[in-house]
C-alpha positions in Angstrom: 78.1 83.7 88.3 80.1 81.3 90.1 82.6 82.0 93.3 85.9 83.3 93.5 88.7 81.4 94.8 91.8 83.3 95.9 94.6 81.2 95.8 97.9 81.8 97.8 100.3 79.9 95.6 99.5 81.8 92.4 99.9 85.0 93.9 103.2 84.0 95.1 104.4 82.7 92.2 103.8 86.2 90.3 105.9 88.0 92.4 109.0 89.1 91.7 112.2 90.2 93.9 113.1 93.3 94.2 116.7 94.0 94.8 117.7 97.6 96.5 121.1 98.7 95.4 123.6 98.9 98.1 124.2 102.0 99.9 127.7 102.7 100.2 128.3 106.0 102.6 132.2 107.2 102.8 132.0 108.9 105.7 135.7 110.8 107.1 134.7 112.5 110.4 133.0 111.6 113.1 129.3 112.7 113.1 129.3 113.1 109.6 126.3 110.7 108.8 124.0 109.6 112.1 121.5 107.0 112.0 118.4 106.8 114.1 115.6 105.0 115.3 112.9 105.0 117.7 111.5 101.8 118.8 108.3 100.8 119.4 107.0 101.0 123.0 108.0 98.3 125.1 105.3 96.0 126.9 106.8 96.7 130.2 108.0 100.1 131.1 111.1 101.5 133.1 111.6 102.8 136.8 111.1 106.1 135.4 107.7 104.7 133.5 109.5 105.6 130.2 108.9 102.8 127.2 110.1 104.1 124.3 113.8 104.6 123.1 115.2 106.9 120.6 119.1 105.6 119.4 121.4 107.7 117.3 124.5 106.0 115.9 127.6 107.7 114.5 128.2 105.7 111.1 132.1 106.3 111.5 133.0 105.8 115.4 129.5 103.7 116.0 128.9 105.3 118.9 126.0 105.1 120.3 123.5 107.7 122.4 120.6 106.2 123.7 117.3 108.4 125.0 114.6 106.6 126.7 111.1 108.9 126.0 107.7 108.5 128.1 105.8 109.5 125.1 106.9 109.1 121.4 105.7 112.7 120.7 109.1 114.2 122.6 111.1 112.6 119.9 111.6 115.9 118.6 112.9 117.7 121.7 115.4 115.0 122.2 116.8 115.7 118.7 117.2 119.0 119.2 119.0 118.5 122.3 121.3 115.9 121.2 122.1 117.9 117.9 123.0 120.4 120.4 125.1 118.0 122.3 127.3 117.1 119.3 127.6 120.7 118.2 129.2 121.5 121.0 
């Protein structure tokens, strides 16, 4: 039986493009739709040895809070304390 060869271009060519449909959010109030990430560590880490950061960003004001985390696993804790912070 005789080799296969992969080729790059043919796979490319039978893709296709997926279009996502664009979200629209109406949002009236401030914290009434909050986006967040939490970034990858960083190669090089902060006085307080911390490397990762957790944002939050209000869709309607854009504000912004940022939390920088020694370990990724206290992501949690610092969303419980910031939804307490805004509740207040």
């Amino acid at each position: 039986m005789g080799k296969f060869v992969f080729c790059d271009h043919y796979v490319f060519e039978k893709q296709k493009k997926v279009s996502f449909s664009k979200a629209t959010h109406h949002t009236k109030v401030t914290l009434d739709y909050i986006h967040s990430d939490l970034w990858d560590p960083s190669r090089i880490s902060s006085f307080g040895r911390k490397r990762y950061m957790l944002i939050f960003v209000d869709e309607f004001s854009r504000k912004v809070w940022v939390y920088f985390l020694r370990k990724k696993n206290k992501a949690f804790s610092i969303f419980k304390t910031f939804k307490a912070l805004v509740e207040n």
